[in-house]
C-alpha positions as CSV (number, residue, x, y, z in Angstrom):
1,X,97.6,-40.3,255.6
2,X,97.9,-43.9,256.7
3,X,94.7,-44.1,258.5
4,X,93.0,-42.6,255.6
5,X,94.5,-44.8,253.0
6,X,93.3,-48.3,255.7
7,X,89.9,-46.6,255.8
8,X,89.7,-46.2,252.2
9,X,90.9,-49.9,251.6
10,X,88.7,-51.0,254.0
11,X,85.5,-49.4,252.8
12,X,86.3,-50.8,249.0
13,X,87.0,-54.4,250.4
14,X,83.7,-54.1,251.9
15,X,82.1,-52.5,248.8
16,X,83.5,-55.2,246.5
17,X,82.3,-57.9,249.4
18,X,78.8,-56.6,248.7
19,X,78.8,-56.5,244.9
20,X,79.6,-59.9,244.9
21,X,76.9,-61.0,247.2
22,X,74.7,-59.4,245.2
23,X,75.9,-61.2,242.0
24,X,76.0,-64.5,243.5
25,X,72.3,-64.2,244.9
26,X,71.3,-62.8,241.4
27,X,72.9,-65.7,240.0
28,X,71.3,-68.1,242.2
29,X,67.7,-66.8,241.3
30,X,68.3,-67.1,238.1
31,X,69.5,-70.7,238.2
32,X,66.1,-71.0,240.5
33,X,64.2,-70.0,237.7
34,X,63.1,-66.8,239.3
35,X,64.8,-63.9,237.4
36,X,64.5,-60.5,238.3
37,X,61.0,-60.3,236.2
38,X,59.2,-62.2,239.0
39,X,59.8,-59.6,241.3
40,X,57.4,-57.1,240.0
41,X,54.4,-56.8,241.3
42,X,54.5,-60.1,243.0
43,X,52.2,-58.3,245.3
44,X,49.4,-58.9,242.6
45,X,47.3,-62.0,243.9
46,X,44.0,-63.0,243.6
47,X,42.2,-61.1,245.6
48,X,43.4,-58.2,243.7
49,X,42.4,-59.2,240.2
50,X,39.1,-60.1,241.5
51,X,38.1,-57.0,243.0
52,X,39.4,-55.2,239.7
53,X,37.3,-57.6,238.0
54,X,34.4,-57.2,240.0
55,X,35.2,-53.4,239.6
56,X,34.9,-53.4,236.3
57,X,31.9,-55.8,235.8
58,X,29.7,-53.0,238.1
59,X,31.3,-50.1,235.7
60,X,29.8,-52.2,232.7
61,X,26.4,-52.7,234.5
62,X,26.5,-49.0,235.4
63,X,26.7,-48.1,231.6
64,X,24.0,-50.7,230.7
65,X,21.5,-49.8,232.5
66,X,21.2,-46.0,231.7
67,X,23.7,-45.2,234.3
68,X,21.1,-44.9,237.2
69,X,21.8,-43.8,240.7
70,X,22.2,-47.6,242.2
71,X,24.7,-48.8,240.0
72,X,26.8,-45.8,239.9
73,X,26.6,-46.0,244.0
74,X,27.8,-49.8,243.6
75,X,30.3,-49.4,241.1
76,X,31.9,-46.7,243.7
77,X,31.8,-48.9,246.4
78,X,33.5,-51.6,244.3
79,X,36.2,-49.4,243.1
80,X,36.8,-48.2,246.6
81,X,36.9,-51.9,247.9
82,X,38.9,-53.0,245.2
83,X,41.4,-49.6,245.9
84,X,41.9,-51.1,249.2
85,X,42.5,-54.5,248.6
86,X,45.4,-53.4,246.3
87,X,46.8,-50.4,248.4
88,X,47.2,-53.1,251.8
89,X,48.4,-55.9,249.3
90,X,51.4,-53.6,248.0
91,X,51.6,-52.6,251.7
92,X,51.9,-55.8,253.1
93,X,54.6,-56.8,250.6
94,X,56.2,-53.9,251.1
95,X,56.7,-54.6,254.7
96,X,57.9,-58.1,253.8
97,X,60.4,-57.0,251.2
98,X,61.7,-54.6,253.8
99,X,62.2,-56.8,256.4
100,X,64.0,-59.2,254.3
101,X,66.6,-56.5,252.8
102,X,67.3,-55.8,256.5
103,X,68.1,-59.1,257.6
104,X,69.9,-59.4,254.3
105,X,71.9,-56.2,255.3
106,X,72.5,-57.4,258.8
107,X,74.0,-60.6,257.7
108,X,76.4,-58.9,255.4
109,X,77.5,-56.7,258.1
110,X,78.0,-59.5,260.5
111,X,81.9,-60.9,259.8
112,X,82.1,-64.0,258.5
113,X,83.8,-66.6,260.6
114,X,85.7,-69.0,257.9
């Protein structure tokens, strides 16, 4: 019953250790200026809205001239292009965001010498 109780204890002093963390780095992004908003699609750059933009002028030119062969065959290649260019931007940040959530975990589950 003993060990169960010190493994119980030990598993909610680590729990409440990690809440906290988590507060504390909340509460210094928000003191940064960066609340939890600015994590959303923070993957979005440039690039992307220009291809989407680029995307959609071809899908206008499309419809303006008659919708002909040529422009549809463009406007595809656009929107395939532009499909890309998003899909390996959200990858990459992905990757990033992972990465950093694992050094983040690994640091909370290294003790801390005082």
């Amino acid at each position: 019953m003993d060990n169960e109780d010190s493994i119980d204890d030990n598993i909610n002093e680590k729990w409440e250790n990690f809440k906290t963390i988590i507060k504390e780095t909340k509460q210094q992004l928000i003191e940064k200026g960066e609340g939890t908003e600015t994590f959303k699609n923070k993957w979005y750059e440039e690039e992307c809205k220009f291809s989407i933009e680029e995307t959609t002028k071809a899908r206008e030119k499309w419809f303006i001239k008659g919708r002909k062969e040529k422009e549809e065959q463009e406007y595809h290649h656009k929107m395939k292009e532009a499909y890309k260019i998003i899909r390996n931007g959200k990858k990459t940040y992905s990757g990033t965001s992972v990465h950093e959530l694992n050094s983040f975990l690994e640091a909370v589950r290294e003790p801390k010498c005082l």
